[in-house]
C-alpha positions in Angstrom: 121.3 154.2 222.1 119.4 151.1 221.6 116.9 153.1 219.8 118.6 154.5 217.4 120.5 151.4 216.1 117.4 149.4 215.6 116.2 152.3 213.7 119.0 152.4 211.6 118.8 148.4 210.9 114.9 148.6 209.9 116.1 151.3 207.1 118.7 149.1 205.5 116.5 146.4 206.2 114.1 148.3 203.6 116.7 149.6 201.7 118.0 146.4 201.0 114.4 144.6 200.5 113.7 147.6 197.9 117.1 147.1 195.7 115.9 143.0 195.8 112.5 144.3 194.5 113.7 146.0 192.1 116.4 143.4 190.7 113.7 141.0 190.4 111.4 143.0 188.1 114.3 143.8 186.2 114.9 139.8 185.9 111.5 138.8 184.9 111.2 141.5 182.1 114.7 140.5 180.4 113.3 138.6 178.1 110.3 140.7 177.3 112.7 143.5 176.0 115.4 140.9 174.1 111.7 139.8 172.0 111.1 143.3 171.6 114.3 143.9 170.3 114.3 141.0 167.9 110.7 141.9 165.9 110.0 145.5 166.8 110.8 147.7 163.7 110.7 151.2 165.0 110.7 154.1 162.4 113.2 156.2 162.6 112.6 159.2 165.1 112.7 163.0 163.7 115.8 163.0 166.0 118.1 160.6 166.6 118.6 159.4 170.0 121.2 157.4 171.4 121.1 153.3 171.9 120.1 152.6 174.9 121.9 150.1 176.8 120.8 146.9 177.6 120.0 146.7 181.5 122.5 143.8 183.6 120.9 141.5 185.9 122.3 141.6 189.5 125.2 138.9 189.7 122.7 136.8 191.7 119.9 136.7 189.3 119.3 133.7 187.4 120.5 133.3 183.7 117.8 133.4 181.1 118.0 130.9 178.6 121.1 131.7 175.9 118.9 133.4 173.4 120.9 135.3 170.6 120.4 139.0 171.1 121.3 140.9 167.4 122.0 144.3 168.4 120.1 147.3 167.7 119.5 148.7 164.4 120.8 152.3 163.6 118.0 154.8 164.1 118.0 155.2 160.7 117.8 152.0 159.2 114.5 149.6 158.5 115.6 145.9 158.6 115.0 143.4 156.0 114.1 139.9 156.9 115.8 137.8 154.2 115.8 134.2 154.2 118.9 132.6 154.8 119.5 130.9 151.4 117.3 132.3 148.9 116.3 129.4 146.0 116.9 130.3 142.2 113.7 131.2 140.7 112.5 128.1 138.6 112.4 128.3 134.8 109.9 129.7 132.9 107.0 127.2 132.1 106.2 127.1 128.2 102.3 126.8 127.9 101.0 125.8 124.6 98.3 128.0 122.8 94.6 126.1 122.9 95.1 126.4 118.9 97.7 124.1 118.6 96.5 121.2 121.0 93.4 119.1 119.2 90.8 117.0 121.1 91.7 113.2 120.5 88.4 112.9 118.6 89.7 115.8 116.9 93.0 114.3 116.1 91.2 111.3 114.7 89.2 112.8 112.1 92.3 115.1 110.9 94.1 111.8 110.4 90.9 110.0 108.3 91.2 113.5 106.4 94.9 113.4 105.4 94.6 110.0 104.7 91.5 109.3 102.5 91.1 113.0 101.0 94.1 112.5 98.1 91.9 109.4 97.1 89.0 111.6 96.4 88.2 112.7 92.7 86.6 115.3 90.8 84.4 113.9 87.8 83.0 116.6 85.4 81.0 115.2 82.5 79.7 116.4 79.2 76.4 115.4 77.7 76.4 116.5 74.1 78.0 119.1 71.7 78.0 122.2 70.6 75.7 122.5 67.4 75.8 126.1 66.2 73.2 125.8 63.6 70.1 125.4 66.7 72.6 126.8 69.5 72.7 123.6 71.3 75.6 123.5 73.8 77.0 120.7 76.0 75.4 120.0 79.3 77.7 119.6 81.8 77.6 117.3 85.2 79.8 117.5 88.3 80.3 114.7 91.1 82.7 112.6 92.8 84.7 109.1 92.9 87.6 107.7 94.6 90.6 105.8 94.1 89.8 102.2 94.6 93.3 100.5 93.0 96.2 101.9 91.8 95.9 100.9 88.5 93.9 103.7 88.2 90.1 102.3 88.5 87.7 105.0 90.0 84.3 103.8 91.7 81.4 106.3 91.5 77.8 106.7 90.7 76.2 105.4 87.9 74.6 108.8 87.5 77.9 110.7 87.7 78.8 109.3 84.2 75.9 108.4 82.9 74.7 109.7 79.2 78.2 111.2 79.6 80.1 112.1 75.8 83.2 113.1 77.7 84.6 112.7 80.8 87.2 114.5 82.8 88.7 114.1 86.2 90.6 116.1 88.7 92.5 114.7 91.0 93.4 115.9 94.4 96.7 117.8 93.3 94.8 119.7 90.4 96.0 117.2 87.5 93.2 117.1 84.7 93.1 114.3 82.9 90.2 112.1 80.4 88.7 109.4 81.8 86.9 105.8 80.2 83.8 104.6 81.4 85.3 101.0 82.4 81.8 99.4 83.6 78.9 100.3 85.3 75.9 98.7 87.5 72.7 100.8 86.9 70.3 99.0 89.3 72.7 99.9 91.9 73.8 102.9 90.8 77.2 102.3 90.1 79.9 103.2 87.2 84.1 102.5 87.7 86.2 104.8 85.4 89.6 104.5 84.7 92.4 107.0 84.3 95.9 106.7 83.2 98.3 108.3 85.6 101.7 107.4 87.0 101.4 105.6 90.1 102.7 108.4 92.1 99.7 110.1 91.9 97.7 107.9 92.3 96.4 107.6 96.6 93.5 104.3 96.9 91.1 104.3 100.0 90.8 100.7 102.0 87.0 99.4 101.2 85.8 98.3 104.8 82.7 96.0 105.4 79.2 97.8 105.3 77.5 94.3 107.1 79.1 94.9 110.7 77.5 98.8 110.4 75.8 100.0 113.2 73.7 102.7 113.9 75.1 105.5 116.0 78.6 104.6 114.5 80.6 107.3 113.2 79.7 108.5 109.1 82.0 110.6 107.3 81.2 111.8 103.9 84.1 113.6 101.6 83.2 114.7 97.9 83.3 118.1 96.1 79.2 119.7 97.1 78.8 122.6 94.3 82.7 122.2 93.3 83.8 122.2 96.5 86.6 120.0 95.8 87.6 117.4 98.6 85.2 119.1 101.6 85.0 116.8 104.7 81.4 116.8 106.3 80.8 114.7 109.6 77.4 112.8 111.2 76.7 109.1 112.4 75.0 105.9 110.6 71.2 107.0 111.3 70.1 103.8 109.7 70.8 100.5 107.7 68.9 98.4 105.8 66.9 101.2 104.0 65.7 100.5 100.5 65.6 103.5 98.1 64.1 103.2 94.7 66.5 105.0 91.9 66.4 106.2 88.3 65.9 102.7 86.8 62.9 102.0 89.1 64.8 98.9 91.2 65.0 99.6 94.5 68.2 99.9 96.0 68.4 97.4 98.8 70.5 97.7 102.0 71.1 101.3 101.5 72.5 103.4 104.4 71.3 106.1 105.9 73.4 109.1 107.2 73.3 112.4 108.8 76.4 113.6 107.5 75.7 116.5 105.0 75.3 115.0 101.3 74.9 117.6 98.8 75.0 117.9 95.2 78.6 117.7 93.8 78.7 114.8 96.6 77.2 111.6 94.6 80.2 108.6 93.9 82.4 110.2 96.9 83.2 107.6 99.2 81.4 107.8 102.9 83.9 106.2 105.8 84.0 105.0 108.9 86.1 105.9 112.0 89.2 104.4 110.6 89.1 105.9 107.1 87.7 102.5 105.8 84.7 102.8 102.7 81.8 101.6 103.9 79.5 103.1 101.2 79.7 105.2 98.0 77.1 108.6 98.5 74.6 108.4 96.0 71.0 110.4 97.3 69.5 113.0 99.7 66.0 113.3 100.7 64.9 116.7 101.0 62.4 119.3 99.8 64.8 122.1 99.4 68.1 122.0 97.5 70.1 120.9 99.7 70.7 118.4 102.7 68.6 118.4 105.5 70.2 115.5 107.6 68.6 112.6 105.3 71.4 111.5 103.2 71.9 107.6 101.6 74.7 105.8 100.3 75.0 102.2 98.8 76.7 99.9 100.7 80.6 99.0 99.6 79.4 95.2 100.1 77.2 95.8 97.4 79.7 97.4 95.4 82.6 94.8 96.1 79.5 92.1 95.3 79.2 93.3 91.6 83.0 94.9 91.0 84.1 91.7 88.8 81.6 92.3 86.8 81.8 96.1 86.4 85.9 95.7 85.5 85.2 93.2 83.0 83.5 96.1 81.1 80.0 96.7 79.9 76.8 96.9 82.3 76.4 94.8 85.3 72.6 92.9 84.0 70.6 92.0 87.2 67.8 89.0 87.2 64.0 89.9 86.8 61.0 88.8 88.0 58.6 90.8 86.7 55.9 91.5 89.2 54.6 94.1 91.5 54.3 93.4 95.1 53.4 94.2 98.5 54.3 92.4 101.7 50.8 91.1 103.2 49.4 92.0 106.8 46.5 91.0 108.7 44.8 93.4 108.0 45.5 93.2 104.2 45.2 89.9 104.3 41.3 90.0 106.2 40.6 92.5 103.2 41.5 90.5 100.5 40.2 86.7 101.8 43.1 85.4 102.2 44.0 82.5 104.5 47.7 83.9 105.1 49.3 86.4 106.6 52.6 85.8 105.3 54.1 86.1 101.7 54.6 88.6 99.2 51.0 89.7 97.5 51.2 90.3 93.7 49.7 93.2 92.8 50.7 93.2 88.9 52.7 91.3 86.6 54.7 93.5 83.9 53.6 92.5 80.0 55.8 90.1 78.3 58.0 89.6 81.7 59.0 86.3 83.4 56.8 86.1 85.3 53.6 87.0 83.6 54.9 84.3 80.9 55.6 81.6 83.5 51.5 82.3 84.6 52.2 83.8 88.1 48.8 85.8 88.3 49.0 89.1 89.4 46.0 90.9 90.9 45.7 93.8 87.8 43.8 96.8 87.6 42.7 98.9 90.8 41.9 102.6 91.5 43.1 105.1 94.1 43.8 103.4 97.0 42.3 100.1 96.8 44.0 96.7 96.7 42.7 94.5 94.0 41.5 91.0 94.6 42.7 87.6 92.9 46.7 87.9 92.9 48.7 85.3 93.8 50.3 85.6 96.9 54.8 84.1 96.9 55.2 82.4 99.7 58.9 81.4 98.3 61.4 80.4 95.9 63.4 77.6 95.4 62.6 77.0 99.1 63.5 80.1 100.4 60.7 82.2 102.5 59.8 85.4 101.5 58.3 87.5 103.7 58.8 91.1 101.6 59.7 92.3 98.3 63.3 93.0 99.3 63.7 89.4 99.8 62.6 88.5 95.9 65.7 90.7 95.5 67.8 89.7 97.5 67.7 86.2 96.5 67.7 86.6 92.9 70.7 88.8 93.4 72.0 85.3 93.7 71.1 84.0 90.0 71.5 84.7 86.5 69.9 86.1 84.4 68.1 82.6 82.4 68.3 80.7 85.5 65.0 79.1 85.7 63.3 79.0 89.9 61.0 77.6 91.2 58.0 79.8 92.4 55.9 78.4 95.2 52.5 80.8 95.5 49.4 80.2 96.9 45.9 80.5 95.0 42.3 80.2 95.4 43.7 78.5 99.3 45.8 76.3 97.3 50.0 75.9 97.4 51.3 75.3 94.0 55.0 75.7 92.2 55.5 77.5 89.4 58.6 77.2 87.2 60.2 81.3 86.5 62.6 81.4 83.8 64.3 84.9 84.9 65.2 87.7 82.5 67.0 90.5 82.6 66.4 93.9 84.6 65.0 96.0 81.6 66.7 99.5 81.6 62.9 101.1 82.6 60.2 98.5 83.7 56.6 99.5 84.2 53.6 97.5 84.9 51.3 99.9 83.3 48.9 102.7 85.0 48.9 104.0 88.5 47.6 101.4 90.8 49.6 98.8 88.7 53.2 99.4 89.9 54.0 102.8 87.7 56.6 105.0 89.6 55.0 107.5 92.0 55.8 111.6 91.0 59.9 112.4 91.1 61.3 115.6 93.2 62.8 118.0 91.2 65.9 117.1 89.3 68.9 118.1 91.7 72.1 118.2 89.4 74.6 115.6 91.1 71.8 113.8 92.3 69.4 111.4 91.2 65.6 112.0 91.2 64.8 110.0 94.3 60.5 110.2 94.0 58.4 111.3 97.4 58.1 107.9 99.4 58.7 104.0 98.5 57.5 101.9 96.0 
């Protein structure tokens, strides 16, 4: 009897230790199948099948922690996740075409355009007239000029205008209209016409300061190349202080040298700095060819504003005259010719029937090919001022009159002595005789809108 009722105690002994078994493995993987519930997406079966229930933990199991349980999607149904407030979507953002947004350096040179580019001018003129009887006909010129004042006055190239019989200008809203040669400074290349217009239409360019220039500054050059009217070309100031000889054989001093295309058509348009300001009036290219090749000049507006009073008063601007030839000596030079200075201004040739020649500066005369001649006088200065170069005999006599008498200090034979220069006036064309003596060297082709600018300096 014993027997059997141990027996039966060790099987619900098992019994009970298998239903505790199994209530804790169904405890343990609660939460495994609530996870499963929440991110599983199962596809819907072929058949449907019926939920299955979620299993309850025995009375005596521990609670999980309260973690919402959504129930069971249909068979037939594929959640969405969808956020539980869903933003509006943000305006559309306007992006502006590259076309219409400019560089600031960009900007800047459209705003020096619309500015300066209504001063600019058209100048056509007319050499002679029509003479049926030997079927002559008018040659006619093209270049460019600007505004200056609104009164009308129009600075330009001597060139432009020069020999002219009639004169016609275009301004920049197509208005044709005559215009009168007011004045005009040869030596530099330099003419101011007047037109009479309403006020209205009239648009005047600032004139800036050429002496503060600096190479590597900003150059732009607007004129009408080959009747381009009012075309905009861009470079930088390659160079100042160049001197250029022109058409009346006296060198242009202080000229400046650009990069900015210069073509013909372009001579008397005004060349400007960054802030639309005239810093020099285009007058010359360099070039073998026809056209520019990077080597473009332009007096200075210094120069211009120097000699303006005179130029508005009317007639030609006359310029004081030395009369000589020169070189600026070396050591070399010097060595060559026995001298005992290396400084000074070496006179090469006095012109006949000039100042200087009558004052009895000696000039050295004569010479062929490349030799230098001996027995010239060598300047040393005038009225106490050094000179070094030619430039500065031009320079300083720039400052005088023409029959202002200076005093010449020269050395000759080793000896200092002062000579008394009563100056004359800048002929229209000065030559001190044959090659050797001072005579122009050969002239490029005529360029029309340009002067002829010879190979070289004098």
């Amino acid at each position: 009897m014993h027997v059997v009722r141990n027996l039966m105690l060790l099987v619900l002994g098992a019994v009970v230790g298998v239903a505790l078994v199994a209530a804790g493995l169904l405890v343990g993987l609660g939460p495994s199948l609530v996870q499963v519930a929440r991110v599983q997406v199962i596809p819907a079966p072929a058949v449907p099948a019926p939920p299955l229930a979620a299993p309850t933990p025995p009375a005596a199991a521990p609670t999980p922690p309260a973690v919402p349980t959504p129930p069971l999607p249909a068979p037939t149904q594929v959640p969405t996740l969808v956020p539980a407030s869903t933003p509006p979507p943000p305006p559309p953002t306007v992006v502006s075409s590259p076309a219409t947004r400019l560089l600031p350096e960009e900007q800047a040179l459209v705003d020096v355009y619309d500015r300066a580019s209504p001063a600019v001018v058209n100048i056509t003129n007319q050499i002679g007239s029509a003479s049926p009887s030997t079927n002559d006909f008018p040659r006619t010129g093209l270049g460019s000029g600007f505004f200056f004042d609104d009164r009308g006055y129009i600075l330009t190239n001597n060139h432009v205008v020069d020999d002219a019989s009639r004169l016609e200008v275009t301004l920049a809203d197509g208005t044709n209209v005559p215009g009168q040669l007011v004045g005009r400074d040869p030596a530099n290349d330099l003419a101011v016409v007047k037109v009479d217009v309403p006020k209205e239409k009239i648009h005047t360019v600032p004139l800036g300061d050429s002496d503060r220039l600096k190479p590597g500054q900003l150059a732009i050059a607007i004129g009408n190349p080959f009747g381009l009217d009012r075309t905009m070309t861009t470079g930088i100031i390659s160079a100042v202080g160049r001197t250029r000889p022109n058409e009346q054989q006296r060198s242009i001093r202080n000229m400046i040298q650009t990069d900015a295309a210069v073509n013909p058509g372009n001579s008397g348009g005004p060349l400007l700095d960054s802030s639309g300001q005239v810093i020099g009036v285009n007058t010359a290219i360099e070039s073998p060819v026809r056209g520019s090749v990077g080597i473009g000049f332009a007096v200075p507006i210094n120069t211009a504003k120097l000699f303006l009073p005179q130029m508005l008063a009317g007639g030609k601007v006359v310029h004081p005259w030395l009369g000589i030839t020169g070189m600026p000596l070396t050591s070399l030079t010097a060595q060559n010719l026995g001298l005992s200075t290396t400084e000074g201004v070496y006179v090469t040739d006095t012109v006949p029937d000039g100042p200087a020649r009558k004052a009895g500066i000696k000039g050295a005369g004569g010479g062929s090919g490349r030799q230098v001649p001996k027995g010239g006088d060598v300047i040393l200065a005038i009225d106490g001022q050094k000179i070094a170069k030619p430039d500065d005999i031009s320079a300083y006599l720039d400052t005088k009159k023409v029959g202002d008498v200076v005093q010449v200090e020269v050395l000759r034979d080793g000896q200092r002595q002062t000579i008394d220069v009563t100056l004359g006036e800048w002929p229209d064309t000065a030559s001190t005789g044959p090659r050797g003596g001072g005579a122009p060297p050969p002239a490029i082709p005529n360029i029309p809108g340009l002067p002829n600018l010879p190979f070289g300096g004098r």
